[in-house]
C-alpha positions, 0 to 999 in steps of 0.5 A: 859589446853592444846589442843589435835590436831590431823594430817590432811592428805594433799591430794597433792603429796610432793613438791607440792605448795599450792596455795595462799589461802591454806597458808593464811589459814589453815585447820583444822577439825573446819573449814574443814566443813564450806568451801566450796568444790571445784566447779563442772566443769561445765555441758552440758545442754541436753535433754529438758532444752537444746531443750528449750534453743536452741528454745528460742535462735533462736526466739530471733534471728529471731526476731531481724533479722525482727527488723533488715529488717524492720529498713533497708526498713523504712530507705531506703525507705525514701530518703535523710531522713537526709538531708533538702529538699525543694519541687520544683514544674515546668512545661515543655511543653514535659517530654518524658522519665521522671519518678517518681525517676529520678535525677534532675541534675544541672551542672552535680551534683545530686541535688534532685529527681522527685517525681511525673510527 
């Protein structure tokens, strides 16, 4: 029995190499119709899809930047928040120019904060 075969045009320019994938397998009309085509370049998204893509890209943005602010000032807002502290409680007879926050300073090393006066 004997096989009739008919010649399939190479698209390329002559000289021109085939990549690793052509030589490991041919093409012939069989399997032609069941490989798949070349993909397409990528498109641009426009028009609605990409209004809707940019909208959801800046909530998400936004929103993260909220988490963000909002973690600083928590975390800021707590002092020495990783530290242990020990409430101290004194009693002096004048504390003029004392403030709730000032440094407690002892042998002019910071040492803590006054809380309330």
């Amino acid at each position: 029995m004997s096989k009739e075969e008919t010649p399939i045009e190479d698209p390329r320019e002559p000289g021109e190499a085939r990549t690793p994938t052509e030589e490991s397998t041919p093409e012939t009309p069989e399997t032609a119709a069941t490989q798949p085509e070349d993909s397409a370049e990528p498109t641009m998204v426009t028009g609605r899809d990409r209004g809707k893509r940019l909208l959801r890209a800046g909530v998400f943005a936004a929103i993260g930047l909220i988490l963000l602010l909002v973690g600083v000032f928590v975390i800021g807002g707590k002092q020495n928040l990783f530290s242990t502290t020990i409430p101290v409680y004194t009693t002096f007879q004048t504390v003029e120019g004392l403030k709730s926050g000032a440094p407690v300073v002892m042998s002019g090393i910071k040492v803590g904060t006054v809380s309330n006066v």
